[in-house]
C-alpha positions as CSV (number, residue, x, y, z in Angstrom):
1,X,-27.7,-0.2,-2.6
2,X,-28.0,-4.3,-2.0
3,X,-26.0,-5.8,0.4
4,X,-23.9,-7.9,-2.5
5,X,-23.1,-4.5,-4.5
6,X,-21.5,-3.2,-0.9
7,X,-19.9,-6.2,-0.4
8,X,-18.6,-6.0,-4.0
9,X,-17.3,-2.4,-3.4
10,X,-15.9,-3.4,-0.2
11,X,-13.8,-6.3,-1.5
12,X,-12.1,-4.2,-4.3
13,X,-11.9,-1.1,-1.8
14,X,-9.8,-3.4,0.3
15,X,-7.8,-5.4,-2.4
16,X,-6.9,-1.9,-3.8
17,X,-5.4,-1.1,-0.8
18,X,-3.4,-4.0,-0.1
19,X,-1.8,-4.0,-3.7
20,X,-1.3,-0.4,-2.7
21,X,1.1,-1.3,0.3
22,X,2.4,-4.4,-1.2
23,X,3.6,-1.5,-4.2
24,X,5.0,0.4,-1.6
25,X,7.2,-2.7,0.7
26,X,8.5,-3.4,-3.0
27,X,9.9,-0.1,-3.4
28,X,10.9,-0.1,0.2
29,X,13.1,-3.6,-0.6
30,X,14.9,-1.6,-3.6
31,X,15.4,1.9,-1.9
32,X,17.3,-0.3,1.0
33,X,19.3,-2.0,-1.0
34,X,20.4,0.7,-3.1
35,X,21.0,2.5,-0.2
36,X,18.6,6.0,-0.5
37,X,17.8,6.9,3.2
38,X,15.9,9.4,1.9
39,X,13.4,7.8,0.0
40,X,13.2,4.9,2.7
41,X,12.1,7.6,4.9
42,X,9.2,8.6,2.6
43,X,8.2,5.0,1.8
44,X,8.0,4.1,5.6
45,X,5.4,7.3,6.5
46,X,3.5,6.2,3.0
47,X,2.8,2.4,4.4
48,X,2.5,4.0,8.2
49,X,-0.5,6.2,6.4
50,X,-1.9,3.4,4.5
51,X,-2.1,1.2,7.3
């Protein structure tokens, strides 16, 4: 594989991922202000594993 294709790969890999955990603080923001402890628990181990 050339370099630039692994580059290429590595740049989406890793813009994937932080559109991932940017998902993830949104839906953190909402499930504190509405209050759900329980889903604020979930959210916080799902952005403690994708970090």
């Amino acid at each position: 594989m050339s370099q630039n294709r692994f580059q290429v790969i590595s740049k989406s890999k890793e813009t994937h991922r932080q559109n991932i955990q940017r998902n993830i603080e949104h839906r953190l923001e909402v499930a504190k202000a509405k209050g759900d402890e329980r889903l604020v628990g979930q959210l916080e181990a799902e952005i403690r594993y994708f970090s």
